[in-house]
mmCIF entry with sequence, helices, sheets and N, C-alpha, C, O atoms, coordinates in Angstrom:
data_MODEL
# 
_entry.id   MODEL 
# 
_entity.id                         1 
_entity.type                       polymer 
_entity.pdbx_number_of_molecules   1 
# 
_entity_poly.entity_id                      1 
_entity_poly.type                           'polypeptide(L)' 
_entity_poly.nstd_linkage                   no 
_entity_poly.nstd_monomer                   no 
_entity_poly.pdbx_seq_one_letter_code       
;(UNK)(UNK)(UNK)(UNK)(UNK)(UNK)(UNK)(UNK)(UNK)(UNK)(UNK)(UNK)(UNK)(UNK)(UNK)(UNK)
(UNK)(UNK)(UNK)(UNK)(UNK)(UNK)(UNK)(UNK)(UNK)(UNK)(UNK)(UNK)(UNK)(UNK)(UNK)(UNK)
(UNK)(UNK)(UNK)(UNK)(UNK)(UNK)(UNK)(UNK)(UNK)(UNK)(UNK)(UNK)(UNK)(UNK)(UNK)(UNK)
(UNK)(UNK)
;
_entity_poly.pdbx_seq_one_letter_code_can   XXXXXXXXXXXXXXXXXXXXXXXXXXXXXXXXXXXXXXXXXXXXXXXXXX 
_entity_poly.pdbx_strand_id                 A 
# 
loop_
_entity_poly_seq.entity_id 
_entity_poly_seq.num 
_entity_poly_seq.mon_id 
_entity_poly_seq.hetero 
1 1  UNK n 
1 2  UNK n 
1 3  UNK n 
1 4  UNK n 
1 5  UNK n 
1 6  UNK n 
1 7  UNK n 
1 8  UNK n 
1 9  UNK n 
1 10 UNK n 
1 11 UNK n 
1 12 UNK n 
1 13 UNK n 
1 14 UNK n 
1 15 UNK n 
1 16 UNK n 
1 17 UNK n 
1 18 UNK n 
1 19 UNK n 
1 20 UNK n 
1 21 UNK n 
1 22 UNK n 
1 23 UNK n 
1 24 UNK n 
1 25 UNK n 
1 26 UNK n 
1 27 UNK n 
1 28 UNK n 
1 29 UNK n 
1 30 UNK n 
1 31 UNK n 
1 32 UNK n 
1 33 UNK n 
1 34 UNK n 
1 35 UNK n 
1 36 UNK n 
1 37 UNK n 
1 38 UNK n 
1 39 UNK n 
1 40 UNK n 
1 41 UNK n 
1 42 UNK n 
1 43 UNK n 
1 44 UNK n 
1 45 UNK n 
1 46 UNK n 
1 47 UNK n 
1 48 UNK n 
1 49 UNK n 
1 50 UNK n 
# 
_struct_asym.id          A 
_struct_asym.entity_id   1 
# 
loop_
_struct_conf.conf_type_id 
_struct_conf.id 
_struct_conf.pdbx_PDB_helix_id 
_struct_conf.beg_label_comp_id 
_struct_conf.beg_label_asym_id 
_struct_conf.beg_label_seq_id 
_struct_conf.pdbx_beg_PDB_ins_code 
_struct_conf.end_label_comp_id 
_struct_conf.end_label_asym_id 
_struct_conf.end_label_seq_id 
_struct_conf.pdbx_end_PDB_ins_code 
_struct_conf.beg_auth_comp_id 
_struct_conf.beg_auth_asym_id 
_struct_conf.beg_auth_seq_id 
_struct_conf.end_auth_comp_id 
_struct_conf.end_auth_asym_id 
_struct_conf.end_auth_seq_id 
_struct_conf.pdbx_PDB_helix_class 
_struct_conf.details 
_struct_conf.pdbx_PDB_helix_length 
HELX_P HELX_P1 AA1 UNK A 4  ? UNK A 7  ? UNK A 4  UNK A 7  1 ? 4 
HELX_P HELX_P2 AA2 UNK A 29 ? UNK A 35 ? UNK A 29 UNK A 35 1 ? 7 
# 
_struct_conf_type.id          HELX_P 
_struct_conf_type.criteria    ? 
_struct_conf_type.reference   ? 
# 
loop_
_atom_site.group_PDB 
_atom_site.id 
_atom_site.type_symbol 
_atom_site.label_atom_id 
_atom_site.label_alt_id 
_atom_site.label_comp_id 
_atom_site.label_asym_id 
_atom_site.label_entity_id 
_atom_site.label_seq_id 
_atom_site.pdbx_PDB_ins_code 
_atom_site.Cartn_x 
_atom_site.Cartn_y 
_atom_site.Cartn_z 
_atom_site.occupancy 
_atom_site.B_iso_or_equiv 
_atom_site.pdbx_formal_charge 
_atom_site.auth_seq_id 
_atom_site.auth_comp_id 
_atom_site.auth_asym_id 
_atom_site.auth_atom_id 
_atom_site.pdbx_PDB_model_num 
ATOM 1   N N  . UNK A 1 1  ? 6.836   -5.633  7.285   1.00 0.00 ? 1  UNK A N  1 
ATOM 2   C CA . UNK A 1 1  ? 5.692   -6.491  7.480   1.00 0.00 ? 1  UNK A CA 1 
ATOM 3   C C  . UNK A 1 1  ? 5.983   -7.887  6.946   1.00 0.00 ? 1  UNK A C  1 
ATOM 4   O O  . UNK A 1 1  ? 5.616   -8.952  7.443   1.00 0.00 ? 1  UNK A O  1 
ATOM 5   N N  . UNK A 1 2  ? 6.558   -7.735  6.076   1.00 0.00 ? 2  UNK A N  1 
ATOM 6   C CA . UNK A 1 2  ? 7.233   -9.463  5.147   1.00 0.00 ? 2  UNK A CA 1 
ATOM 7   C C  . UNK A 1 2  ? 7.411   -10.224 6.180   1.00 0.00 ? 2  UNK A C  1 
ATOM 8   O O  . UNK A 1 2  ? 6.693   -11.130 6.603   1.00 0.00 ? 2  UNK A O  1 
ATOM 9   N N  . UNK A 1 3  ? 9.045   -9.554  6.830   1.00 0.00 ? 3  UNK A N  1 
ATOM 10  C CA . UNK A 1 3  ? 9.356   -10.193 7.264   1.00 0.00 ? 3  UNK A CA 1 
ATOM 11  C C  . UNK A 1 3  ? 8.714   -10.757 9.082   1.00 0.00 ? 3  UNK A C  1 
ATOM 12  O O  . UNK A 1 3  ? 9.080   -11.772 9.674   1.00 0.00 ? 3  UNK A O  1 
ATOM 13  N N  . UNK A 1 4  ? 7.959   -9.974  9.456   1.00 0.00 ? 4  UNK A N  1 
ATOM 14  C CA . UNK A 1 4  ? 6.685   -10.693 10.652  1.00 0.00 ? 4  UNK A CA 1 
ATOM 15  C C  . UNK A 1 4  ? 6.274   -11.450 9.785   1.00 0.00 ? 4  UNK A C  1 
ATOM 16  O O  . UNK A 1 4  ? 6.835   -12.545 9.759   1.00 0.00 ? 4  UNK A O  1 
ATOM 17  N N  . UNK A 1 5  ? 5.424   -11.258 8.992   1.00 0.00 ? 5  UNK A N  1 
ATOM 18  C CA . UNK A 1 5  ? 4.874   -12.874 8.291   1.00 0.00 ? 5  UNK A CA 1 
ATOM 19  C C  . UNK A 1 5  ? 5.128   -13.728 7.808   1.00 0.00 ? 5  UNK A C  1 
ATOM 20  O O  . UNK A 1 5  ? 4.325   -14.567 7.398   1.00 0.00 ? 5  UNK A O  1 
ATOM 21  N N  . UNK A 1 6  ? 6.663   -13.785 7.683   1.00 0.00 ? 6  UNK A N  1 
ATOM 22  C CA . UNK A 1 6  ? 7.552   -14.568 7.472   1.00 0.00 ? 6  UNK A CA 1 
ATOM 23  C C  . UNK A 1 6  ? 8.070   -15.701 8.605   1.00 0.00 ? 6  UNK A C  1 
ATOM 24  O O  . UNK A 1 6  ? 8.238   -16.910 8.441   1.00 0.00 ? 6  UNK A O  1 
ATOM 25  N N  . UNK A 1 7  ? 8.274   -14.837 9.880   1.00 0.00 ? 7  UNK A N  1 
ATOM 26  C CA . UNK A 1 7  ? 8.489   -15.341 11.303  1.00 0.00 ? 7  UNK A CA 1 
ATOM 27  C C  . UNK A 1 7  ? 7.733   -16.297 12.043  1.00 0.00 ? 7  UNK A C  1 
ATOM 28  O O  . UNK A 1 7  ? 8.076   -17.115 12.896  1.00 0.00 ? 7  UNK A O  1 
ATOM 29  N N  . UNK A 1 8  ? 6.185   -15.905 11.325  1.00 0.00 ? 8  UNK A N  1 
ATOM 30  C CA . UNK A 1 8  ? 5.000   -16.625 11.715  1.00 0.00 ? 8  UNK A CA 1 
ATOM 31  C C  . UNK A 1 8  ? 4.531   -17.529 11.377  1.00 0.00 ? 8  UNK A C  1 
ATOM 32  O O  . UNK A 1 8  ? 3.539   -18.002 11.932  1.00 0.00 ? 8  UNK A O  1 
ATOM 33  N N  . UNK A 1 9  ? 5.160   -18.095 10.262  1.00 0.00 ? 9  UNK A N  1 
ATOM 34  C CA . UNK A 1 9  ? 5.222   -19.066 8.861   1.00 0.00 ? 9  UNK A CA 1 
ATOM 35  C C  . UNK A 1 9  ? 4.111   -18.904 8.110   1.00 0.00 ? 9  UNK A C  1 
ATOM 36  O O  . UNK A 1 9  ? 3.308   -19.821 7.940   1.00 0.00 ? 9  UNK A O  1 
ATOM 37  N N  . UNK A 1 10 ? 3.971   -17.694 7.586   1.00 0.00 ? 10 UNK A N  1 
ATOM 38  C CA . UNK A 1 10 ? 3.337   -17.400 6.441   1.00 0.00 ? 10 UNK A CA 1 
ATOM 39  C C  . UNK A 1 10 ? 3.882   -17.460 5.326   1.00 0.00 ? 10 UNK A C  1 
ATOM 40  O O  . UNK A 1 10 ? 4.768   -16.633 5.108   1.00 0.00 ? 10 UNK A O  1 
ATOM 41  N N  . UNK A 1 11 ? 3.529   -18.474 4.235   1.00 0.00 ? 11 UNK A N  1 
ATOM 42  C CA . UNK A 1 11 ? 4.421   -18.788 3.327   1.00 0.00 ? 11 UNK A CA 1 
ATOM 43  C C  . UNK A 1 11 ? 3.353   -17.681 1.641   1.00 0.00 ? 11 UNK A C  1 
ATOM 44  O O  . UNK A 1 11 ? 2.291   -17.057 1.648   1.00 0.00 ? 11 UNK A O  1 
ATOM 45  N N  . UNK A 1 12 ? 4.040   -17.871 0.885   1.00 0.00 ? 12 UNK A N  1 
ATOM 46  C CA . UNK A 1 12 ? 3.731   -17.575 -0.390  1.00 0.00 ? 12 UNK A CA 1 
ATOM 47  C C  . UNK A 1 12 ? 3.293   -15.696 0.015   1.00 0.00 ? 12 UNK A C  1 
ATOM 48  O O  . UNK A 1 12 ? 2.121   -15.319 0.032   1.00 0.00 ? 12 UNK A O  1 
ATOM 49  N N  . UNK A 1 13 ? 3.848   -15.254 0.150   1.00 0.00 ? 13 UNK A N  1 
ATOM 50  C CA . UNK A 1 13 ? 3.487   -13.532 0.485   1.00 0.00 ? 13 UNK A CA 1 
ATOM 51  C C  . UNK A 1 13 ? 3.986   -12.800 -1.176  1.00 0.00 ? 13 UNK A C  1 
ATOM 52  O O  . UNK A 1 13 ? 5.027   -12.834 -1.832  1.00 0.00 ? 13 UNK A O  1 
ATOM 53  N N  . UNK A 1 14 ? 2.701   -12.206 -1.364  1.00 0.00 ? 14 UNK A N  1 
ATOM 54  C CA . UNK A 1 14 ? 3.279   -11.338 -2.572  1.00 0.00 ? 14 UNK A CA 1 
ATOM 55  C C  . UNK A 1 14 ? 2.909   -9.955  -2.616  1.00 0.00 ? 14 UNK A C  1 
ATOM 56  O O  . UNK A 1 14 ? 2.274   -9.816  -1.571  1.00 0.00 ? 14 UNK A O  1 
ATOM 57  N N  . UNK A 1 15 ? 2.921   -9.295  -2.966  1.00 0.00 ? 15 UNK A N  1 
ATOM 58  C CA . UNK A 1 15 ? 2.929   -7.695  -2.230  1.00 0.00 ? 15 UNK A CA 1 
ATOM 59  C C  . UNK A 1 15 ? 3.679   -6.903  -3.616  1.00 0.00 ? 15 UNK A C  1 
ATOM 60  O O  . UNK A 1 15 ? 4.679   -7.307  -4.210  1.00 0.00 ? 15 UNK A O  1 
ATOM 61  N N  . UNK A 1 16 ? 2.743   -5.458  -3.975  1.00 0.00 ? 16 UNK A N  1 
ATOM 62  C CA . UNK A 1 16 ? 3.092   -4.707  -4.634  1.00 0.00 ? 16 UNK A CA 1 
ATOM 63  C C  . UNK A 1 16 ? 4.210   -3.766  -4.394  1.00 0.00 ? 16 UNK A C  1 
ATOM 64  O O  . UNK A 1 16 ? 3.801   -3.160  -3.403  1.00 0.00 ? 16 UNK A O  1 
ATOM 65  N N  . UNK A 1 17 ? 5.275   -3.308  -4.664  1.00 0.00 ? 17 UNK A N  1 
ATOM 66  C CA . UNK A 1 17 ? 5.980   -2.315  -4.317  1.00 0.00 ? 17 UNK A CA 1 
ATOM 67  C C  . UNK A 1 17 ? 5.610   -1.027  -5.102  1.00 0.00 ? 17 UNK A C  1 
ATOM 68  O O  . UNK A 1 17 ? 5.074   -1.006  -6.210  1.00 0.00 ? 17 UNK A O  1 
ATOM 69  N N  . UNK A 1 18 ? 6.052   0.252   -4.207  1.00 0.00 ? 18 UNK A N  1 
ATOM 70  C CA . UNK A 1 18 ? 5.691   1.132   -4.817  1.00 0.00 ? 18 UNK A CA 1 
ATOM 71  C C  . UNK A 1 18 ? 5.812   2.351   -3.869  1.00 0.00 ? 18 UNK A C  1 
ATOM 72  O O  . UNK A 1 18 ? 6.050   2.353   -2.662  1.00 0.00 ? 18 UNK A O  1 
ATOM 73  N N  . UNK A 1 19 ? 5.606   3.315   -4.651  1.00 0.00 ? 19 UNK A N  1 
ATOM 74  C CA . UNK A 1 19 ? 5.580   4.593   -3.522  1.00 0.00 ? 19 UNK A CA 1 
ATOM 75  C C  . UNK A 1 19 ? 4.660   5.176   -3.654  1.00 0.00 ? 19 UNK A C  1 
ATOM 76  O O  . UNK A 1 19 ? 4.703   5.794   -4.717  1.00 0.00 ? 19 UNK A O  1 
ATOM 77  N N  . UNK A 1 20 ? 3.365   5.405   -2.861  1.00 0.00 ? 20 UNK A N  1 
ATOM 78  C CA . UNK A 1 20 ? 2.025   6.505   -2.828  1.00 0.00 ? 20 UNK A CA 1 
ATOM 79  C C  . UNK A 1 20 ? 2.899   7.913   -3.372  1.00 0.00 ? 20 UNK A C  1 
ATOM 80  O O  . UNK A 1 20 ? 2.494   8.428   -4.414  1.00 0.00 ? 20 UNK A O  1 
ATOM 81  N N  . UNK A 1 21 ? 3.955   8.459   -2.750  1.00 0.00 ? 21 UNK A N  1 
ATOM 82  C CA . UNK A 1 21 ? 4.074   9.767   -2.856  1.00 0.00 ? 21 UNK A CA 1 
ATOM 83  C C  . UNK A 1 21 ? 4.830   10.064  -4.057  1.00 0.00 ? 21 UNK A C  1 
ATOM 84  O O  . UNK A 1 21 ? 4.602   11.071  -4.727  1.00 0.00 ? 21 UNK A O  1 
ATOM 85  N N  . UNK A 1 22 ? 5.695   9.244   -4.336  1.00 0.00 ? 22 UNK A N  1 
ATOM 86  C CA . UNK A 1 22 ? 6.501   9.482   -5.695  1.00 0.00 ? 22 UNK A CA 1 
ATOM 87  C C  . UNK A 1 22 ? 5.668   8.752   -7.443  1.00 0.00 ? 22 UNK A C  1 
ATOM 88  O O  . UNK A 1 22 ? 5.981   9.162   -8.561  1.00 0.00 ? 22 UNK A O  1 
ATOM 89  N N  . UNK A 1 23 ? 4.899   7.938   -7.231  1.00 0.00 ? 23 UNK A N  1 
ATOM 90  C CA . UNK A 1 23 ? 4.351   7.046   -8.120  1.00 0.00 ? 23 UNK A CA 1 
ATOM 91  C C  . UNK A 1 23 ? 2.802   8.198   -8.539  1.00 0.00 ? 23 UNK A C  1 
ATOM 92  O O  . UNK A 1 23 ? 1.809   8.402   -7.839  1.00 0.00 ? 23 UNK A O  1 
ATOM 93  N N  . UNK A 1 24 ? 3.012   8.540   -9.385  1.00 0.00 ? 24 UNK A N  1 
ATOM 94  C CA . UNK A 1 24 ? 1.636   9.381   -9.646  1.00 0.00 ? 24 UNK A CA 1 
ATOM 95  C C  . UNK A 1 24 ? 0.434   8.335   -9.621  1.00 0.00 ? 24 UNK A C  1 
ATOM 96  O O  . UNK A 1 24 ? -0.414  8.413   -8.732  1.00 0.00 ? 24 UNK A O  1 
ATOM 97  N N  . UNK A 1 25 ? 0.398   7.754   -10.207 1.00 0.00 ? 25 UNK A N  1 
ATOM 98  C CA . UNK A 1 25 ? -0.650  6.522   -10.618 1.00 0.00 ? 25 UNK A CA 1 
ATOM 99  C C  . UNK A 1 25 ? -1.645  6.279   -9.402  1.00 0.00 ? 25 UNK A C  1 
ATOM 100 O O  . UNK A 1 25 ? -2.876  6.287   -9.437  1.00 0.00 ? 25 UNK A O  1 
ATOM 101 N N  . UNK A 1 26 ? -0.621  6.014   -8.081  1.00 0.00 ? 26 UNK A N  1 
ATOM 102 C CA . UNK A 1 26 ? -1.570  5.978   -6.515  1.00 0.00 ? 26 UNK A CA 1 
ATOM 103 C C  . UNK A 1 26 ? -1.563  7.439   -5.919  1.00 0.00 ? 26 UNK A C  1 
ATOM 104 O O  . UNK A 1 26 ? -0.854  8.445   -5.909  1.00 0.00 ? 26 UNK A O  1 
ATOM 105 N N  . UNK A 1 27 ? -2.540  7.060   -5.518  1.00 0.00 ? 27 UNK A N  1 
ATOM 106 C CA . UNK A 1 27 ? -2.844  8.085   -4.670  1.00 0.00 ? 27 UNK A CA 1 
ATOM 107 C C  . UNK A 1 27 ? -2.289  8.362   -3.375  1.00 0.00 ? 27 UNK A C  1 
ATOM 108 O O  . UNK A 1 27 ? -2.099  7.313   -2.759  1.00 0.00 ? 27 UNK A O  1 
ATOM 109 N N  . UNK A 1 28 ? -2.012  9.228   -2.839  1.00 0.00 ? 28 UNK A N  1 
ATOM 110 C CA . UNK A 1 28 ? -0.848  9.694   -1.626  1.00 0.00 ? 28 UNK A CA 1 
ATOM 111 C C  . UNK A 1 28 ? -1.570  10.976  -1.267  1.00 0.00 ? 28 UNK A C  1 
ATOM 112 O O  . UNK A 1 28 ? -1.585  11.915  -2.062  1.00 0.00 ? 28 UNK A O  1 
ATOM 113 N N  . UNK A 1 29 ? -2.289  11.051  0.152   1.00 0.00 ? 29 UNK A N  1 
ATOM 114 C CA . UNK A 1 29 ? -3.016  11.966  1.423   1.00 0.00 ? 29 UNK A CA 1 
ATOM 115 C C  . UNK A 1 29 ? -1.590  12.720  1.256   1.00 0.00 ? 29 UNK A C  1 
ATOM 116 O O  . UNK A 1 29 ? -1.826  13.647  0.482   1.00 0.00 ? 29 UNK A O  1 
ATOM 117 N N  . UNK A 1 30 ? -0.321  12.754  1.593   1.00 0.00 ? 30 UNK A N  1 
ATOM 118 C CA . UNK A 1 30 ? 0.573   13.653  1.419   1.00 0.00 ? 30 UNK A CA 1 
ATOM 119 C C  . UNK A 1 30 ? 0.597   14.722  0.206   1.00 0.00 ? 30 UNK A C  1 
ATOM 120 O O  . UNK A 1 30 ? 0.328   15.923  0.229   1.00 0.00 ? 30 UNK A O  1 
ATOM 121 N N  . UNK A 1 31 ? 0.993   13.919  -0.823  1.00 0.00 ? 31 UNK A N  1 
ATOM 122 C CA . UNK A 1 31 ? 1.128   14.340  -2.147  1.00 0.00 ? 31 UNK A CA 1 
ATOM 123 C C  . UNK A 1 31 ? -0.619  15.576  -2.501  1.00 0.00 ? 31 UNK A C  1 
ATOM 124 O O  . UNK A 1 31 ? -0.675  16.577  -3.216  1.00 0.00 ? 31 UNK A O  1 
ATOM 125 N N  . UNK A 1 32 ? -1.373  15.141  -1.945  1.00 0.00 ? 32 UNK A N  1 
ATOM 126 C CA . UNK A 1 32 ? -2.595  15.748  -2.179  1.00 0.00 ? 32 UNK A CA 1 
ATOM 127 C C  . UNK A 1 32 ? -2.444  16.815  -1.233  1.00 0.00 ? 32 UNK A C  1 
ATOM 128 O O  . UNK A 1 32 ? -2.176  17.901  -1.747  1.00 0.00 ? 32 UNK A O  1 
ATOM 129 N N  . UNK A 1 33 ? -2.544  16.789  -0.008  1.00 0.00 ? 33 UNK A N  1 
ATOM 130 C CA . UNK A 1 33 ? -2.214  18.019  0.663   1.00 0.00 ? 33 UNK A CA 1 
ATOM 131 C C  . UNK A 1 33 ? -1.565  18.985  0.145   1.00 0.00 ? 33 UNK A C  1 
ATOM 132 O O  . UNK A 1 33 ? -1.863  20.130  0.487   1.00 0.00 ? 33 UNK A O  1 
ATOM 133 N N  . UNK A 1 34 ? -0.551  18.766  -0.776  1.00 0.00 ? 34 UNK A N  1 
ATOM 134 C CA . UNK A 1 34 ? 0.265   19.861  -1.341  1.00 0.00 ? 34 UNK A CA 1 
ATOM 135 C C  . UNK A 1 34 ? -0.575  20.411  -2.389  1.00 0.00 ? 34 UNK A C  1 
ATOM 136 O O  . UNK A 1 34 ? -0.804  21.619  -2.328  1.00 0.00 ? 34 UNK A O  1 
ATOM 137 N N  . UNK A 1 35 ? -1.060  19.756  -3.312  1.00 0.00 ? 35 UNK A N  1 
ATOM 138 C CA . UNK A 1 35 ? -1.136  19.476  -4.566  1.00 0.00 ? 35 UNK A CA 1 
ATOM 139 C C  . UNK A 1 35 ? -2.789  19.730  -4.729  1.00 0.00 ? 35 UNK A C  1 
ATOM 140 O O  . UNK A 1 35 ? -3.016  20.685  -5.473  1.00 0.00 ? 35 UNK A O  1 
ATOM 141 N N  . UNK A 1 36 ? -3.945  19.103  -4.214  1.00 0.00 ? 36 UNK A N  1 
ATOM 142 C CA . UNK A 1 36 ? -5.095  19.150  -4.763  1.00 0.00 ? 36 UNK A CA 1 
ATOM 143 C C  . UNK A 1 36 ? -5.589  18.287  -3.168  1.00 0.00 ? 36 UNK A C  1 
ATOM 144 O O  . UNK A 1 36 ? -5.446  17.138  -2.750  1.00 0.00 ? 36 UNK A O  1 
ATOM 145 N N  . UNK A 1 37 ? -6.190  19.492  -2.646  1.00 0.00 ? 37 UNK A N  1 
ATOM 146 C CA . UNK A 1 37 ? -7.024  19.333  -1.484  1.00 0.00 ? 37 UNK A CA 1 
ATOM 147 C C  . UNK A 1 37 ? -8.411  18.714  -1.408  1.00 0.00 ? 37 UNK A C  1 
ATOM 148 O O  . UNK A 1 37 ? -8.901  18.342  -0.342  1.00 0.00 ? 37 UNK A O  1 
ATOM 149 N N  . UNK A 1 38 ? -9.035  18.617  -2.606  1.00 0.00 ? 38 UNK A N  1 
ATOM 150 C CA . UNK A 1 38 ? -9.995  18.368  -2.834  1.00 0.00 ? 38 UNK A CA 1 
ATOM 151 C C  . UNK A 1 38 ? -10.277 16.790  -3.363  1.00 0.00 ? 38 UNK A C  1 
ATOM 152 O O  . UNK A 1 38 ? -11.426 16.385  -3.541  1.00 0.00 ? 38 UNK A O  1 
ATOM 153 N N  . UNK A 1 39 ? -8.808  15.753  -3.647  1.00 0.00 ? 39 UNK A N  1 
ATOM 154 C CA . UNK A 1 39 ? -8.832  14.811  -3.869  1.00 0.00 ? 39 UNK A CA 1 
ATOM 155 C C  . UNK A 1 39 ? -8.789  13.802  -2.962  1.00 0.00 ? 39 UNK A C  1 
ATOM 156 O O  . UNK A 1 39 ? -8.053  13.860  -1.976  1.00 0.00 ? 39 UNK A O  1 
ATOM 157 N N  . UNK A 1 40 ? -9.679  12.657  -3.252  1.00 0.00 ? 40 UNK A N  1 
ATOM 158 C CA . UNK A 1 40 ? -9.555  11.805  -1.986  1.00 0.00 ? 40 UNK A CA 1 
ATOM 159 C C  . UNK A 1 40 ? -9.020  9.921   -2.419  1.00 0.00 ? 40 UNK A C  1 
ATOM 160 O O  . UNK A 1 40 ? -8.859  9.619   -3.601  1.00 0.00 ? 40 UNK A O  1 
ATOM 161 N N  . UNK A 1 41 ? -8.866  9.135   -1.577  1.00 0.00 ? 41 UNK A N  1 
ATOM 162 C CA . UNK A 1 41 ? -8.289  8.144   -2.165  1.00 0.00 ? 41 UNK A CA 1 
ATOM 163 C C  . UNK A 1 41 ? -9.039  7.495   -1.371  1.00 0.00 ? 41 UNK A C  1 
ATOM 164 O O  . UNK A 1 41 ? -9.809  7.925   -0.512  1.00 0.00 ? 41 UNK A O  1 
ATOM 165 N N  . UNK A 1 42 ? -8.635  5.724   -1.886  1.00 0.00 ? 42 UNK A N  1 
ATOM 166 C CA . UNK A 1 42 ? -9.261  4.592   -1.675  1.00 0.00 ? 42 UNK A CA 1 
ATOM 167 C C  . UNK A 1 42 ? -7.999  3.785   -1.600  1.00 0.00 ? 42 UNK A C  1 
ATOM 168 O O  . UNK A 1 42 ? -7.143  3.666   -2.477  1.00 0.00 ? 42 UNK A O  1 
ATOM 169 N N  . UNK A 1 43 ? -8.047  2.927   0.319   1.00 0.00 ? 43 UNK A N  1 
ATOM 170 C CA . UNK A 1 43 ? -6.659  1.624   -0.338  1.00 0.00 ? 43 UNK A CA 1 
ATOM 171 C C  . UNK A 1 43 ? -7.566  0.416   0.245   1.00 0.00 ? 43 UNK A C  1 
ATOM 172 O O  . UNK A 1 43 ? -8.645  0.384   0.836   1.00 0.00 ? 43 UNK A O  1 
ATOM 173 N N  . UNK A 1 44 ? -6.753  -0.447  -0.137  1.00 0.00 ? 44 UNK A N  1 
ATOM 174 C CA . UNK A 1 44 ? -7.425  -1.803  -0.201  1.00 0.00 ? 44 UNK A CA 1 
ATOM 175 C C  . UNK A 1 44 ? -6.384  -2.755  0.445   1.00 0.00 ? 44 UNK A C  1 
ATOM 176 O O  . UNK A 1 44 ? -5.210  -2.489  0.189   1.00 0.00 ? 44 UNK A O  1 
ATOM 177 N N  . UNK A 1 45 ? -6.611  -3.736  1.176   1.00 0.00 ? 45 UNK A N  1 
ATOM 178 C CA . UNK A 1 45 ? -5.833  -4.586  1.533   1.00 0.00 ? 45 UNK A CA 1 
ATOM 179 C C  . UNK A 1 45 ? -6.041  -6.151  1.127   1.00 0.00 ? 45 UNK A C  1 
ATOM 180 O O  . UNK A 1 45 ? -7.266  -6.271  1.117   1.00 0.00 ? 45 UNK A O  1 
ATOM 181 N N  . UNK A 1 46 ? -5.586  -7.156  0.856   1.00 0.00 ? 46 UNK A N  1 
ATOM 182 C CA . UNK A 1 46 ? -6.153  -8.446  1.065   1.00 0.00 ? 46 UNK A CA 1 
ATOM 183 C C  . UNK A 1 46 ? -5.655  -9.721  1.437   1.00 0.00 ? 46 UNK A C  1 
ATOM 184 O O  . UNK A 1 46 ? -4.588  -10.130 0.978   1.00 0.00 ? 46 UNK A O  1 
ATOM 185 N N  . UNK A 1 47 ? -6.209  -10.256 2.080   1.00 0.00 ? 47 UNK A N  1 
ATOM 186 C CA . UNK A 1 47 ? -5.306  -11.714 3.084   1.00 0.00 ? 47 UNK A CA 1 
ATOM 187 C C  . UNK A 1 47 ? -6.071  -12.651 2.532   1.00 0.00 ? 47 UNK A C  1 
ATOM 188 O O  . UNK A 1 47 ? -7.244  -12.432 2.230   1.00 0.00 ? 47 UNK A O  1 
ATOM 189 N N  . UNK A 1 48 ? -5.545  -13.657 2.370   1.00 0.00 ? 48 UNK A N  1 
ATOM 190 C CA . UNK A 1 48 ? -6.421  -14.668 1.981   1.00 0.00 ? 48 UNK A CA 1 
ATOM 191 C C  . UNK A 1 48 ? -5.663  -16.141 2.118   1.00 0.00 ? 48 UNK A C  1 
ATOM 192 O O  . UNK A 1 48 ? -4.652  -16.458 1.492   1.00 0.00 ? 48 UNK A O  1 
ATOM 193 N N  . UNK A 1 49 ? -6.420  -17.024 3.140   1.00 0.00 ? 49 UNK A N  1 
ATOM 194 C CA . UNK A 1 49 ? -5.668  -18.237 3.429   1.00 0.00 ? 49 UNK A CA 1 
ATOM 195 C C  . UNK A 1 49 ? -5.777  -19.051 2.774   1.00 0.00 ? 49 UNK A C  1 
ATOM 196 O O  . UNK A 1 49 ? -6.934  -19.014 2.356   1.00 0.00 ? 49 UNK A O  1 
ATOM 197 N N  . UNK A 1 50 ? -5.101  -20.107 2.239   1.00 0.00 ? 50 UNK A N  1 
ATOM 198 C CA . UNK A 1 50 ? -5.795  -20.956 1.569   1.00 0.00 ? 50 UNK A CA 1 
ATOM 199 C C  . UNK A 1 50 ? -5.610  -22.323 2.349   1.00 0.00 ? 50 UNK A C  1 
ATOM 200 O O  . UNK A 1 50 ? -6.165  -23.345 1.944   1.00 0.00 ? 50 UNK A O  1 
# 
């Protein structure tokens, strides 16, 4: 995705890395399927032009 918004001249992009499924901390629909069926998650996105 960076790099499309990169192409498009979207400048200043900053972005969390991470893994839903390996990172306990987030939440991961995979990781729960295995694990605890009963848990549900929340993601969030945000763009903002200035």
């Amino acid at each position: 995705m960076r790099h499309q918004l990169t192409a498009l001249g979207v400048g200043g992009i900053d972005s969390l890395d991470g893994c839903t499924m390996e990172d306990e901390r987030l939440y991961s629909h995979r990781r729960a399927g295995r694990e605890d069926a009963g848990s549900t998650g929340r993601f969030a996105g945000v763009v903002r032009a200035l």
